[in-house]
C-alpha positions as CSV (number, residue, x, y, z in Angstrom):
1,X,113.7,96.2,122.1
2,X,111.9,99.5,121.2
3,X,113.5,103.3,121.0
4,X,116.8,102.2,122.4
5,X,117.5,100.4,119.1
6,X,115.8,103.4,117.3
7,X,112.9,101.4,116.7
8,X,110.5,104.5,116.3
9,X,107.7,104.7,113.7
10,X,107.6,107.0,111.2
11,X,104.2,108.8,111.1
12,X,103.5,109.1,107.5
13,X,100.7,108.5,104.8
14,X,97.1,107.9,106.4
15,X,96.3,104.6,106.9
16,X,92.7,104.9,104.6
17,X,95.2,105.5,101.9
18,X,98.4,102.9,103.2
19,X,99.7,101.4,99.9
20,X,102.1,98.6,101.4
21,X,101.0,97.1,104.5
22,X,104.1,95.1,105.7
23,X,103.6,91.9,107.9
24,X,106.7,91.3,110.4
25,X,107.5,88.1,112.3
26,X,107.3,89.6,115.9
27,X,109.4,87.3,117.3
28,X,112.6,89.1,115.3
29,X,113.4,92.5,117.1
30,X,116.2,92.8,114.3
31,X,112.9,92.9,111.4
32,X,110.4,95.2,113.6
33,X,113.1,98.0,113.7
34,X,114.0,97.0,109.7
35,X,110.8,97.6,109.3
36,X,109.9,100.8,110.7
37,X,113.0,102.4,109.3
38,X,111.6,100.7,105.5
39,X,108.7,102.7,103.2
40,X,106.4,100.6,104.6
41,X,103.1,102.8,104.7
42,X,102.2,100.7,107.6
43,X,103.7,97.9,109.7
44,X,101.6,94.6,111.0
45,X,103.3,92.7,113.5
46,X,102.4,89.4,112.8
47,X,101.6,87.3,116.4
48,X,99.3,84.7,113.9
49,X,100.4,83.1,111.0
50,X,104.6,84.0,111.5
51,X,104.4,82.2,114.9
52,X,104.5,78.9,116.3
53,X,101.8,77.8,118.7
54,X,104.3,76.9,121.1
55,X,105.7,80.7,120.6
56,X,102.5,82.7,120.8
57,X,102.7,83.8,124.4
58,X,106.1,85.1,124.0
59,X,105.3,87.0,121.1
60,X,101.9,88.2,122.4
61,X,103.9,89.5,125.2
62,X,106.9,90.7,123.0
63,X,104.6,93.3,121.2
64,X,102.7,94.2,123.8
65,X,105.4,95.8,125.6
66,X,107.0,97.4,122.1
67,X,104.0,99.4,121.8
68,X,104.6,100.4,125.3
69,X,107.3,101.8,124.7
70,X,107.7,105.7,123.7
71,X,107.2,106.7,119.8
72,X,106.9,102.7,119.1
73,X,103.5,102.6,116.8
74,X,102.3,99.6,114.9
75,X,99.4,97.5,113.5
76,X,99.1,93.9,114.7
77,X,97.8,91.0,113.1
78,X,95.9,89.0,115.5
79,X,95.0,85.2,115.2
80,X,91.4,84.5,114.4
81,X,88.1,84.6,116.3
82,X,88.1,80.7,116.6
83,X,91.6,80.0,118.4
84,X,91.9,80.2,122.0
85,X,94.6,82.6,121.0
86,X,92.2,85.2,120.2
87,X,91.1,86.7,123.5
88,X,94.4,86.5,125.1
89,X,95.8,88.8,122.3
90,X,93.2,91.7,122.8
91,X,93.8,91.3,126.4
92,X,97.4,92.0,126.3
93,X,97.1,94.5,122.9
94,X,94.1,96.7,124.9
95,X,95.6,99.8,126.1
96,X,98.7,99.9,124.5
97,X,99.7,103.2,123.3
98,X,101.6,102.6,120.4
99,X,98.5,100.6,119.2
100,X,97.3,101.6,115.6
101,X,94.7,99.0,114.8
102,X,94.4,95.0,114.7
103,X,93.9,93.2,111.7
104,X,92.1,90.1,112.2
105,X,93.1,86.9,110.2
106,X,90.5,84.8,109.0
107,X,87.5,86.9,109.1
108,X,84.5,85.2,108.5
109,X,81.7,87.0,109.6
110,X,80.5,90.6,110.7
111,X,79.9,89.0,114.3
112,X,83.9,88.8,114.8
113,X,84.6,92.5,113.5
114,X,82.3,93.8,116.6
115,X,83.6,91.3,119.0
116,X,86.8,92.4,118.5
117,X,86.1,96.1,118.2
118,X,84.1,96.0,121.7
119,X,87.3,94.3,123.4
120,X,89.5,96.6,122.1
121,X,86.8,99.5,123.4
122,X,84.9,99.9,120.9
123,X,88.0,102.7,119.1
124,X,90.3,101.1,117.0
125,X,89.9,100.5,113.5
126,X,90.4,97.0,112.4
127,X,91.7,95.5,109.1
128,X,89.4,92.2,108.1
129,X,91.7,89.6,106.3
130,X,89.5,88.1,104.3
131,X,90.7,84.3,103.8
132,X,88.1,82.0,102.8
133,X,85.0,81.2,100.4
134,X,82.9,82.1,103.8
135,X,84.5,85.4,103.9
136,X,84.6,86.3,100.6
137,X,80.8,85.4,100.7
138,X,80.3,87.7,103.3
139,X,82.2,90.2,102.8
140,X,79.8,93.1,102.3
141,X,78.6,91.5,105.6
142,X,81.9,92.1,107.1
143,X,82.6,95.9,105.7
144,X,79.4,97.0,107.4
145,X,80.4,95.8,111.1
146,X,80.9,97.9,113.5
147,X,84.9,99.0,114.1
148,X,85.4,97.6,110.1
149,X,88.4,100.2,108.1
150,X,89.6,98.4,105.6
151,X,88.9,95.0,104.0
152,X,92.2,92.6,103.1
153,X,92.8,89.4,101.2
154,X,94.4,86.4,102.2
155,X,95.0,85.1,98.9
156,X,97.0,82.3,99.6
157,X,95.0,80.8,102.4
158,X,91.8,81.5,99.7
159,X,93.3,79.4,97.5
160,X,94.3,76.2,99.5
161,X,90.5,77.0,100.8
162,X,88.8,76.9,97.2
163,X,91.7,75.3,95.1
164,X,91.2,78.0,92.9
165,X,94.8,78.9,90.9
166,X,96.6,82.0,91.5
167,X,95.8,83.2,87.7
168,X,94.6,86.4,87.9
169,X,91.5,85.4,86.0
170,X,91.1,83.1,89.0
171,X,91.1,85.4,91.8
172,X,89.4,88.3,89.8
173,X,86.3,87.4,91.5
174,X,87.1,87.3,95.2
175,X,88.9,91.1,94.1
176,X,86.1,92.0,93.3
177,X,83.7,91.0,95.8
178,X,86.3,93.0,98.1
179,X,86.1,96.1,96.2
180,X,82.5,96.7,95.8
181,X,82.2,95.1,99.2
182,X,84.0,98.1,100.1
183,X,82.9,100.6,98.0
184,X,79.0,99.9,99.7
185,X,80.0,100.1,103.1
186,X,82.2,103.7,102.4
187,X,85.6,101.9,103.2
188,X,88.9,102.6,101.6
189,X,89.8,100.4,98.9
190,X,90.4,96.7,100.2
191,X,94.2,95.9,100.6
192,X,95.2,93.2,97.8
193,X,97.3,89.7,98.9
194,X,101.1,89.7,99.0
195,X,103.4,88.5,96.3
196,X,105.4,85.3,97.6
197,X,109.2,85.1,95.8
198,X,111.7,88.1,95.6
199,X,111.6,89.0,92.0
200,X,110.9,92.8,91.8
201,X,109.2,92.3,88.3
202,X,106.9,89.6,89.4
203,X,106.0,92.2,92.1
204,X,105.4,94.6,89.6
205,X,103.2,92.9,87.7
206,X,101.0,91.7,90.1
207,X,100.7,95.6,91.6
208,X,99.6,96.5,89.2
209,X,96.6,94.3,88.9
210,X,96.2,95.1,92.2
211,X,95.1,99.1,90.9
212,X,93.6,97.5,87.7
213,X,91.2,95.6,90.0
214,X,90.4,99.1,92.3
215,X,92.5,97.6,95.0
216,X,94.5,100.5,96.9
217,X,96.8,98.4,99.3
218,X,99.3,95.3,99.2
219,X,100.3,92.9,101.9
220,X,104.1,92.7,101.9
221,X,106.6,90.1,102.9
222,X,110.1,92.2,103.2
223,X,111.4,95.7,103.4
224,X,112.2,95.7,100.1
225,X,109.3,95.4,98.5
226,X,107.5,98.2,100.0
227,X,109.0,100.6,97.6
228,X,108.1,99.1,94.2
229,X,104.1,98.5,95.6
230,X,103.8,101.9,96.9
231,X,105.4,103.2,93.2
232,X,102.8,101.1,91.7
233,X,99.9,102.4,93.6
234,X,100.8,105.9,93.8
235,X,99.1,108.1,90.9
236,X,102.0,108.9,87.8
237,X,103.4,111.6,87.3
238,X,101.4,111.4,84.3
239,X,98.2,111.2,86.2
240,X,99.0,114.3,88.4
241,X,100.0,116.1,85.4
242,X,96.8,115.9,84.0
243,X,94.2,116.2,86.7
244,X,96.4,119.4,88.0
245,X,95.8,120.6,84.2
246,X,91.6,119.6,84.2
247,X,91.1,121.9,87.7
248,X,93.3,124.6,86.8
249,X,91.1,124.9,83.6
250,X,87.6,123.8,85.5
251,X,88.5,126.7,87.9
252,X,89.4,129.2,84.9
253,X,85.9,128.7,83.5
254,X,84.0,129.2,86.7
255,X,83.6,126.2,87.9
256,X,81.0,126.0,84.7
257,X,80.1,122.2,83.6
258,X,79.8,122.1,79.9
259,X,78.9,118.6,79.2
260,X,78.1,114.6,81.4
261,X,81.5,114.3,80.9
262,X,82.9,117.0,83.4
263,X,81.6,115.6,86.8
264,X,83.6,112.0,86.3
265,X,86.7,114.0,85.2
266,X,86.3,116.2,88.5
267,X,86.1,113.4,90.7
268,X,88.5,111.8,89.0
269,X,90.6,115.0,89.0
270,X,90.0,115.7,92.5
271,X,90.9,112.0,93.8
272,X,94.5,111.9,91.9
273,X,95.3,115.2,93.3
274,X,94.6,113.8,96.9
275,X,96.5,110.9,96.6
276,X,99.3,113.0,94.5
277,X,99.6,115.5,97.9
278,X,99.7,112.5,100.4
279,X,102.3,110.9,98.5
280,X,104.3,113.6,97.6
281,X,103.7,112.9,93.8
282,X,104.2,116.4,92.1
283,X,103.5,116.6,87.7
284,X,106.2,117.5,85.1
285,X,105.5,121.5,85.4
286,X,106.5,121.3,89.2
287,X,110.0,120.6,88.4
Protein backbone atom coordinates (compact mmCIF):
# COMPACT_ATOMS: atom_id res chain seq x y z
CA UNK A 1 0.00 0.00 0.00
CA UNK A 2 0.91 3.68 -0.75
CA UNK A 3 4.61 5.16 -1.74
CA UNK A 4 6.36 1.92 -0.97
CA UNK A 5 4.82 0.50 -4.12
CA UNK A 6 5.40 4.03 -5.80
CA UNK A 7 1.90 4.71 -5.59
CA UNK A 8 2.38 8.62 -5.66
CA UNK A 9 0.03 10.90 -7.61
CA UNK A 10 0.96 12.84 -10.19
CA UNK A 11 -0.08 16.52 -9.75
CA UNK A 12 -1.10 17.58 -13.13
CA UNK A 13 -4.02 19.35 -15.00
CA UNK A 14 -6.51 21.38 -12.58
CA UNK A 15 -9.24 19.53 -11.60
CA UNK A 16 -12.04 22.47 -13.00
CA UNK A 17 -10.55 21.36 -16.31
CA UNK A 18 -9.89 17.24 -15.52
CA UNK A 19 -10.83 15.59 -18.81
CA UNK A 20 -10.81 11.76 -17.66
CA UNK A 21 -11.92 11.09 -14.25
CA UNK A 22 -11.01 7.49 -13.61
CA UNK A 23 -13.01 5.36 -11.02
CA UNK A 24 -10.85 2.54 -9.30
CA UNK A 25 -12.05 -0.50 -7.26
CA UNK A 26 -10.39 0.39 -3.88
CA UNK A 27 -10.25 -2.83 -2.84
CA UNK A 28 -7.22 -3.64 -5.67
CA UNK A 29 -3.93 -2.05 -4.37
CA UNK A 30 -2.45 -3.50 -7.76
CA UNK A 31 -5.31 -0.86 -9.88
CA UNK A 32 -4.87 2.35 -7.35
CA UNK A 33 -1.05 2.35 -8.15
CA UNK A 34 -2.05 1.49 -12.12
CA UNK A 35 -3.91 4.17 -11.89
CA UNK A 36 -1.93 6.87 -10.59
CA UNK A 37 0.91 5.99 -12.83
CA UNK A 38 -2.04 6.11 -16.04
CA UNK A 39 -3.13 9.82 -17.81
CA UNK A 40 -5.81 9.84 -15.75
CA UNK A 41 -6.42 13.67 -15.11
CA UNK A 42 -7.89 12.57 -11.87
CA UNK A 43 -8.35 9.34 -9.96
CA UNK A 44 -11.76 8.35 -7.81
CA UNK A 45 -11.42 5.59 -5.62
CA UNK A 46 -14.49 4.00 -5.82
CA UNK A 47 -15.70 2.76 -1.95
CA UNK A 48 -19.59 2.73 -3.54
CA UNK A 49 -20.66 1.10 -6.51
CA UNK A 50 -17.13 -1.25 -7.03
CA UNK A 51 -17.77 -2.71 -3.54
CA UNK A 52 -19.65 -5.21 -1.89
CA UNK A 53 -21.73 -4.32 1.25
CA UNK A 54 -20.09 -6.95 3.06
CA UNK A 55 -16.63 -5.26 1.91
CA UNK A 56 -17.36 -1.61 2.58
CA UNK A 57 -15.60 -1.30 5.97
CA UNK A 58 -12.47 -2.66 4.65
CA UNK A 59 -12.38 -0.51 1.85
CA UNK A 60 -13.49 2.59 3.70
CA UNK A 61 -10.55 1.84 5.85
CA UNK A 62 -8.24 0.81 2.98
CA UNK A 63 -8.41 4.37 1.54
CA UNK A 64 -8.40 6.14 4.30
CA UNK A 65 -5.06 5.22 5.35
CA UNK A 66 -3.65 5.52 1.46
CA UNK A 67 -4.36 9.01 1.56
CA UNK A 68 -2.48 8.99 4.76
CA UNK A 69 0.20 8.11 3.46
CA UNK A 70 3.06 10.69 2.02
CA UNK A 71 2.47 12.08 -1.76
CA UNK A 72 -0.69 9.60 -2.02
CA UNK A 73 -3.56 12.10 -3.42
CA UNK A 74 -6.95 11.08 -4.76
CA UNK A 75 -10.70 11.75 -5.23
CA UNK A 76 -13.12 9.27 -3.66
CA UNK A 77 -16.42 8.32 -4.64
CA UNK A 78 -18.57 8.04 -1.68
CA UNK A 79 -21.89 5.99 -1.35
CA UNK A 80 -25.02 8.12 -1.30
CA UNK A 81 -26.77 10.32 1.37
CA UNK A 82 -29.45 7.54 2.00
CA UNK A 83 -27.12 4.41 3.01
CA UNK A 84 -25.94 3.96 6.43
CA UNK A 85 -22.67 3.90 4.59
CA UNK A 86 -22.60 7.50 4.10
CA UNK A 87 -21.59 8.98 7.39
CA UNK A 88 -19.19 6.40 8.21
CA UNK A 89 -17.28 7.32 4.96
CA UNK A 90 -16.80 11.13 5.81
CA UNK A 91 -15.89 10.09 9.16
CA UNK A 92 -12.95 8.09 8.21
CA UNK A 93 -12.24 10.37 4.68
CA UNK A 94 -12.20 13.78 7.14
CA UNK A 95 -8.77 14.83 7.65
CA UNK A 96 -6.96 12.93 5.35
CA UNK A 97 -4.21 14.63 3.67
CA UNK A 98 -3.97 13.13 0.50
CA UNK A 99 -7.80 14.01 0.19
CA UNK A 100 -8.74 15.91 -3.10
CA UNK A 101 -12.45 15.96 -3.04
CA UNK A 102 -15.50 13.37 -2.66
CA UNK A 103 -17.82 12.68 -5.26
CA UNK A 104 -21.02 11.76 -4.10
CA UNK A 105 -23.05 8.99 -5.93
CA UNK A 106 -26.60 9.44 -6.31
CA UNK A 107 -27.12 13.08 -5.71
CA UNK A 108 -30.46 13.99 -5.54
CA UNK A 109 -30.89 17.16 -3.98
CA UNK A 110 -28.88 20.47 -2.95
CA UNK A 111 -29.56 19.36 0.82
CA UNK A 112 -26.94 16.34 0.42
CA UNK A 113 -24.19 18.63 -1.33
CA UNK A 114 -24.09 20.92 2.02
CA UNK A 115 -24.42 17.91 4.30
CA UNK A 116 -21.64 16.53 3.02
CA UNK A 117 -19.55 19.70 2.47
CA UNK A 118 -20.20 20.69 6.36
CA UNK A 119 -18.83 17.10 7.43
CA UNK A 120 -16.00 17.27 5.47
CA UNK A 121 -15.51 21.12 7.04
CA UNK A 122 -17.00 22.92 5.00
CA UNK A 123 -13.43 22.87 2.33
CA UNK A 124 -13.45 20.30 -0.10
CA UNK A 125 -14.99 20.49 -3.34
CA UNK A 126 -17.32 17.83 -4.18
CA UNK A 127 -18.29 16.19 -7.53
CA UNK A 128 -22.33 15.52 -7.63
CA UNK A 129 -22.99 12.24 -9.66
CA UNK A 130 -26.02 12.96 -10.99
CA UNK A 131 -28.02 9.43 -11.37
CA UNK A 132 -31.59 9.74 -11.51
CA UNK A 133 -34.81 11.63 -13.07
CA UNK A 134 -34.84 13.36 -9.41
CA UNK A 135 -31.46 14.61 -9.98
CA UNK A 136 -31.47 15.48 -13.30
CA UNK A 137 -34.60 17.47 -12.23
CA UNK A 138 -32.78 19.25 -9.83
CA UNK A 139 -29.84 19.62 -10.99
CA UNK A 140 -29.51 23.45 -11.18
CA UNK A 141 -30.65 22.87 -7.56
CA UNK A 142 -27.69 20.82 -6.91
CA UNK A 143 -24.93 23.14 -8.84
CA UNK A 144 -25.89 26.04 -6.50
CA UNK A 145 -25.25 24.11 -3.05
CA UNK A 146 -22.83 25.00 -1.10
CA UNK A 147 -19.21 22.94 -1.55
CA UNK A 148 -20.85 21.95 -5.32
CA UNK A 149 -17.40 21.87 -8.25
CA UNK A 150 -18.43 19.96 -10.79
CA UNK A 151 -21.68 18.27 -11.78
CA UNK A 152 -21.33 14.37 -13.15
CA UNK A 153 -23.60 11.83 -14.85
CA UNK A 154 -24.40 8.49 -13.91
CA UNK A 155 -25.67 7.49 -17.15
CA UNK A 156 -26.14 3.97 -16.65
CA UNK A 157 -27.97 4.12 -13.38
CA UNK A 158 -30.22 7.12 -15.30
CA UNK A 159 -31.17 4.78 -17.61
CA UNK A 160 -32.31 1.58 -15.57
CA UNK A 161 -33.97 4.78 -13.54
CA UNK A 162 -36.00 6.13 -16.58
CA UNK A 163 -35.64 3.24 -19.13
CA UNK A 164 -34.63 5.65 -21.42
CA UNK A 165 -32.00 3.99 -24.28
CA UNK A 166 -28.48 4.83 -24.43
CA UNK A 167 -29.04 6.63 -27.99
CA UNK A 168 -27.55 9.74 -27.90
CA UNK A 169 -30.78 11.27 -28.94
CA UNK A 170 -31.98 9.75 -25.72
CA UNK A 171 -29.74 11.06 -23.23
CA UNK A 172 -29.25 14.52 -25.06
CA UNK A 173 -31.57 15.87 -22.65
CA UNK A 174 -30.33 14.87 -19.17
CA UNK A 175 -26.70 16.42 -20.98
CA UNK A 176 -28.13 19.08 -21.24
CA UNK A 177 -29.82 19.87 -18.15
CA UNK A 178 -26.17 19.24 -16.71
CA UNK A 179 -24.55 21.67 -18.89
CA UNK A 180 -26.68 24.72 -18.47
CA UNK A 181 -27.22 23.52 -14.95
CA UNK A 182 -23.67 24.22 -14.73
CA UNK A 183 -23.13 26.95 -16.78
CA UNK A 184 -25.88 29.02 -14.20
CA UNK A 185 -24.31 28.18 -11.20
CA UNK A 186 -20.46 29.21 -12.72
CA UNK A 187 -19.20 25.49 -12.49
CA UNK A 188 -16.86 23.87 -14.84
CA UNK A 189 -18.43 21.94 -17.49
CA UNK A 190 -20.27 18.73 -16.01
CA UNK A 191 -18.22 15.50 -16.41
CA UNK A 192 -20.08 13.16 -19.02
CA UNK A 193 -20.95 9.08 -18.15
CA UNK A 194 -18.34 6.38 -18.90
CA UNK A 195 -18.24 4.21 -21.92
CA UNK A 196 -18.85 0.36 -20.82
CA UNK A 197 -16.79 -2.22 -23.35
CA UNK A 198 -13.04 -1.88 -24.45
CA UNK A 199 -13.38 -0.86 -27.99
CA UNK A 200 -11.16 2.38 -28.41
CA UNK A 201 -13.44 3.49 -31.34
CA UNK A 202 -16.65 3.12 -29.52
CA UNK A 203 -14.84 5.32 -26.89
CA UNK A 204 -14.07 7.68 -29.43
CA UNK A 205 -17.21 8.16 -30.61
CA UNK A 206 -19.02 8.71 -27.67
CA UNK A 207 -16.17 11.52 -26.59
CA UNK A 208 -16.78 13.16 -28.67
CA UNK A 209 -20.41 13.73 -28.16
CA UNK A 210 -19.41 14.30 -24.86
CA UNK A 211 -17.58 18.02 -26.25
CA UNK A 212 -20.47 18.28 -28.92
CA UNK A 213 -22.90 18.32 -25.91
CA UNK A 214 -20.45 21.12 -23.89
CA UNK A 215 -19.44 18.35 -21.55
CA UNK A 216 -15.65 18.87 -20.51
CA UNK A 217 -14.98 15.51 -18.52
CA UNK A 218 -15.55 11.61 -18.84
CA UNK A 219 -15.91 8.90 -16.17
CA UNK A 220 -13.54 6.09 -17.06
CA UNK A 221 -13.44 2.47 -16.35
CA UNK A 222 -9.56 1.41 -17.14
CA UNK A 223 -6.16 3.01 -17.54
CA UNK A 224 -6.40 2.67 -20.90
CA UNK A 225 -8.89 4.68 -21.78
CA UNK A 226 -7.80 7.77 -20.19
CA UNK A 227 -5.64 8.67 -23.06
CA UNK A 228 -8.11 8.53 -26.01
CA UNK A 229 -10.92 10.79 -23.68
CA UNK A 230 -8.41 13.32 -22.73
CA UNK A 231 -7.26 13.42 -26.75
CA UNK A 232 -10.84 13.90 -27.48
CA UNK A 233 -11.44 16.64 -25.10
CA UNK A 234 -8.32 18.50 -25.48
CA UNK A 235 -8.54 21.55 -28.04
CA UNK A 236 -6.73 20.33 -31.79
CA UNK A 237 -4.07 21.33 -32.92
CA UNK A 238 -6.20 22.82 -35.35
CA UNK A 239 -8.07 24.78 -32.72
CA UNK A 240 -4.89 26.18 -31.05
CA UNK A 241 -3.63 27.01 -34.35
CA UNK A 242 -6.20 29.23 -35.04
CA UNK A 243 -7.15 31.02 -31.79
CA UNK A 244 -3.10 31.64 -31.41
CA UNK A 245 -3.51 33.28 -35.09
CA UNK A 246 -7.01 35.50 -33.99
CA UNK A 247 -5.00 37.12 -30.68
CA UNK A 248 -1.86 37.59 -32.39
CA UNK A 249 -3.78 39.66 -34.97
CA UNK A 250 -6.50 41.11 -32.23
CA UNK A 251 -3.29 42.35 -30.36
CA UNK A 252 -1.63 43.76 -33.81
CA UNK A 253 -4.66 45.98 -34.24
CA UNK A 254 -4.80 47.39 -30.76
CA UNK A 255 -7.01 45.42 -29.27
CA UNK A 256 -9.56 47.44 -31.76
CA UNK A 257 -13.13 45.50 -32.19
CA UNK A 258 -14.24 45.97 -35.77
CA UNK A 259 -17.47 44.15 -35.85
CA UNK A 260 -20.31 41.80 -33.21
CA UNK A 261 -18.39 39.21 -34.33
CA UNK A 262 -14.93 39.93 -32.55
CA UNK A 263 -16.01 39.48 -28.87
CA UNK A 264 -17.30 35.57 -29.40
CA UNK A 265 -14.11 34.93 -31.37
CA UNK A 266 -12.02 36.44 -28.27
CA UNK A 267 -13.64 34.45 -25.80
CA UNK A 268 -13.49 31.77 -27.90
CA UNK A 269 -9.88 32.54 -28.66
CA UNK A 270 -8.99 33.15 -25.17
CA UNK A 271 -10.66 29.73 -23.83
CA UNK A 272 -8.76 27.28 -26.42
CA UNK A 273 -5.62 28.96 -25.54
CA UNK A 274 -6.21 28.12 -21.81
CA UNK A 275 -7.06 24.84 -22.24
CA UNK A 276 -4.15 24.47 -25.10
CA UNK A 277 -1.45 25.74 -22.14
CA UNK A 278 -2.90 23.26 -19.40
CA UNK A 279 -2.72 20.51 -21.68
CA UNK A 280 0.32 21.03 -23.30
CA UNK A 281 -1.40 21.39 -26.76
CA UNK A 282 0.95 23.67 -28.87
CA UNK A 283 -0.31 24.69 -32.98
CA UNK A 284 1.49 23.70 -36.20
CA UNK A 285 3.89 27.01 -36.20
CA UNK A 286 5.35 25.77 -32.70
CA UNK A 287 7.03 22.87 -34.22
Amino acid sequence: MGSGNGAVRRQGVPADLARSWLLVNATQPDLITQAVRSSADAVVLDIEDAVDPSRKAEARDYVAAWLREEGNVAWVRINDYTTPFWRDDLEALRGAPGLLGVMLAKTESPEQITATHQILGGELPIVALVESALGIEDAALIARAPGAFRLAFGSGDFRRDTGMSADREAMAYPRARLVVASRAAGLPGPIDGPTVGESHPILREQSGITVMMGMTGKLCLSSDQTPVVNEVISPTRTDVSWASSFLQDFTARGEIVRDGSDLPRLGRARKIMALAEAFNVKPFDAE
